[in-house]
N, C-alpha and C positions, 0 to 999 in steps of 0.2 A: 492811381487816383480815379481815372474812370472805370476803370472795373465797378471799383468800390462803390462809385455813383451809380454804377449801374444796377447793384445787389440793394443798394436803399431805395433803387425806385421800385425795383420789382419785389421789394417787402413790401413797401409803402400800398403798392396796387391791390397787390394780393390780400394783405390786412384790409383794405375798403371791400374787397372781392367776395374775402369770407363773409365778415358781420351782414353782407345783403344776401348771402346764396343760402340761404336757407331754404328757400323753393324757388324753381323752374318759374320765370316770368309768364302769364299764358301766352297763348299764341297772337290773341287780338290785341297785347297792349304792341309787342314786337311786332306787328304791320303797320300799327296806328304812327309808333314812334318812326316809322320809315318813309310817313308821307304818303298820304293815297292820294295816288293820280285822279286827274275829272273821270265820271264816267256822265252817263247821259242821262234821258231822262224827260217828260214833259207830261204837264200835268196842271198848266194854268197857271195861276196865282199862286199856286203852291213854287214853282220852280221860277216863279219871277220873284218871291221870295230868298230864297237863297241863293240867285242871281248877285241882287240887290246885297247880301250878308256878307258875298264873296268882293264884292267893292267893295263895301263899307270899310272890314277890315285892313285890305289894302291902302287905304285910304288913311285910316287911323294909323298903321304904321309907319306909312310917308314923313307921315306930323310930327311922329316921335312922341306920342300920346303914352298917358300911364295905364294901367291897370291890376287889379288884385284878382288874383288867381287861387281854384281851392281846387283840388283832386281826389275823388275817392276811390276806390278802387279793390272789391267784394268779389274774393277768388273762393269756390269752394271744389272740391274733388270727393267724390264718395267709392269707397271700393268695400270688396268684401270683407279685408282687413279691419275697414274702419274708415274716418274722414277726416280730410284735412282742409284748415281755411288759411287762407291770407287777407289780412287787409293793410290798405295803405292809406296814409293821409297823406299829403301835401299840400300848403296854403304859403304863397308868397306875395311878390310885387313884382312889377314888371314896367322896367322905363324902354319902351322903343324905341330903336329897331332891335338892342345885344345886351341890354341889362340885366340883371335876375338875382332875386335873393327868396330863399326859401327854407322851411322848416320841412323835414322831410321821416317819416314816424311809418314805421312797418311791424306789423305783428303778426306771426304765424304761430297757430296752435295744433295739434293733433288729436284725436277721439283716441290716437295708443300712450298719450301719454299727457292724461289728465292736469288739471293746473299747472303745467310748465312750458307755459307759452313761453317766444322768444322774441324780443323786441330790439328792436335797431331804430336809432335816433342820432338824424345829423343835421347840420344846419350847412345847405349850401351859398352859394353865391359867386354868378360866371358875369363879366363886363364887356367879352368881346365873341358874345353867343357859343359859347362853349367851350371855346377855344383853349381858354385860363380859367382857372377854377381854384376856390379854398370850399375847404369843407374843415366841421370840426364838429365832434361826439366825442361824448365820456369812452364809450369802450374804445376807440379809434385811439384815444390819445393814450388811454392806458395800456391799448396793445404794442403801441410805438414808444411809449414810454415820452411823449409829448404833451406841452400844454397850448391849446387856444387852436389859431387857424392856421391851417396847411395847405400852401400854394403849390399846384400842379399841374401841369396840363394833362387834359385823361386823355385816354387810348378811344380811335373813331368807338371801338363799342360799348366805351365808357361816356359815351356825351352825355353830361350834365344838361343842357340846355333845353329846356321846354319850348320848342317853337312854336308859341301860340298863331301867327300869321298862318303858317304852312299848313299848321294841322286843318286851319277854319276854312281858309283857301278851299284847301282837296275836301273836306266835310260836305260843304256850298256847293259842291261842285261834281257829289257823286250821287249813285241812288235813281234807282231807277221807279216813276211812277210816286212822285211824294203826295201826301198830304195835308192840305191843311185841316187841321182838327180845331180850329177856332182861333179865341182869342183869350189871353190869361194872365193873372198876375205873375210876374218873375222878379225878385228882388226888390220891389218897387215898383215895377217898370211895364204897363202895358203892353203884351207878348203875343208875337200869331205864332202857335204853337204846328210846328209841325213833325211828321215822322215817313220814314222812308225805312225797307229792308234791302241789305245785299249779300249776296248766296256768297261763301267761303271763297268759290275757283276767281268770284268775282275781281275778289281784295286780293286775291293771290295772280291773278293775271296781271292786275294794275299795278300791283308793287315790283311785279317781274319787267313791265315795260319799261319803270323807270332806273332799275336796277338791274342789269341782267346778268349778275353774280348772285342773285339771290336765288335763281335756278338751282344754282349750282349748290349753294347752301343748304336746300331743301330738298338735294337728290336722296331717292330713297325712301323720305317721307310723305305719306296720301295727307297732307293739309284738307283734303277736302271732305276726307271722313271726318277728320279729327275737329275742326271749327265749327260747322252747322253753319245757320247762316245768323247774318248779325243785322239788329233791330237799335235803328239811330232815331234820335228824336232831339230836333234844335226851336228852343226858345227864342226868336229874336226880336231884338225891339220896335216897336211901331215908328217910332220918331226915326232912331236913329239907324237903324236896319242893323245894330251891332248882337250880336250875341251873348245873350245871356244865362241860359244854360243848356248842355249837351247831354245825352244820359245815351251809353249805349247800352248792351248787354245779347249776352245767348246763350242757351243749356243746351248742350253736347253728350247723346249718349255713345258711349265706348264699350270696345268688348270689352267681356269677360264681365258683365254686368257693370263695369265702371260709371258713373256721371260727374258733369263737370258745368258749373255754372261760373256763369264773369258777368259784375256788374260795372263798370265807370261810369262815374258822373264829375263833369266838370261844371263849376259855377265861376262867372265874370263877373265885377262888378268895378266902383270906380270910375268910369270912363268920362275922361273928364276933368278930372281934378286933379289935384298937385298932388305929387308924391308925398307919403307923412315925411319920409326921410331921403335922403340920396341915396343911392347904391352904389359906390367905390369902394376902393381896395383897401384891408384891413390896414389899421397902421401898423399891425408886426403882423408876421405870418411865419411860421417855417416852411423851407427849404422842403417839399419832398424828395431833393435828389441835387 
């Protein structure tokens, strides 16, 4: 019996594993997802600014406040062969401190193999920050031969969980030398727009400080050719010093003639108001295992 359990879970992974390996995640979103540690930084009003961003949200999450969340995310690679794009959506909700429900839409195409992009669509949903997890897609259920949602707990390098605290936290709190570049509309919302860059060895020191398996992870590989460096720029709100939108991005030239651009941008809004719905546990699920 637990063999057997153990061949369903590791179909079960492997089936979520395929429909998303369609391409190599870049490098910046696998640091971002890791947490970047504080680095430094001073530069006025600008870095009392993000001071100020880095409470805020702290603060909001004490409360156990809601908010809706949207992800986009414009991967592009060019080589001699030809070019390849990814993009991704993601737009959910979020009750703090460990709630999360979200629709989650990825599409990759290739220049060698004209209109036959390929598309993965899941809807997830974690109650105790990542911990527990259902997810459910058409192709998922058709390759399990299942209907609706499927309760699992994923593997550490499967975490589902968007941790909006951690990411705005370490965001607030890096970058050396910011700017403020005024003041601007953002969702609504009154914004001092600011922007800050950090070099590759940067994000790759501060991830090693707080990880230092991820040395080890990355032995072998120059990270510092291969990133360039990355250009962040944070909307945040006048009133409430919350964050309303992030936009990062950077182009990467690589041998052999290769290039490679990454765009993310995340939008916040909500903050504030009641949730349209709860987010609890489906009333059936299956069993992954």
């Amino acid at each position: 019996m637990e063999r057997r359990r153990y061949r369903e879970r590791a179909a079960f992974m492997e089936s979520e594993a395929r429909l998303r390996r369609s391409a190599v995640i870049p490098v910046l979103l696998f640091l971002v997802a890791g947490v970047l540690a504080a680095g430094c930084g001073s530069a006025g009003d600008a870095s009392t600014w993000l001071e100020d961003c880095g409470r805020a949200v702290e603060d909001y999450d004490s409360e156990g406040g809601y908010l809706h969340f949207e992800q986009e995310l414009q991967y592009g690679l060019a080589t001699e062969e030809g070019e390849f794009e990814q993009n991704l959506l993601v737009a959910g909700d979020i009750i703090l401190p460990d709630r999360e429900a979200y629709e989650y839409e990825e599409t990759v195409s290739s220049s060698q193999q004209p209109g036959q992009s390929q598309e993965n669509v899941f809807s997830y949903l974690t109650l105790d920050g990542g911990n527990t997890a259902y997810v459910q897609g058409e192709r998922l259920s058709a390759e399990l031969g299942v209907v609706g949602w499927i309760h699992y707990r994923p593997l550490a390098e499967q975490n589902r969980y968007f941790d909006y605290t951690a990411l705005m936290v370490s965001l607030a709190g890096m970058g050396e030398k910011p700017e403020l570049l005024g003041f601007e509309d953002s969702g609504g919302e009154r914004c001092a727009h600011l922007r800050y860059s950090a070099s590759s060895q940067e994000l790759i020191d501060l991830r090693t400080a707080q990880d230092q398996s991820f040395a080890e992870q990355l032995e072998g590989l120059d990270l510092g050719e291969v990133m360039g460096e990355l250009s962040v720029e944070i909307w945040i709100g006048e009133t409430d010093k919350l964050p309303r939108r992030v936009a990062m991005g950077q182009s990467v030239g690589l041998e052999g003639g290769k290039s490679s651009t990454t765009q993310l941008v995340f939008v916040f809004s909500g903050y504030g108001e009641e949730p349209p719905l709860p987010i609890e546990a489906p009333a059936f699920a299956n069993e992954a295992f």
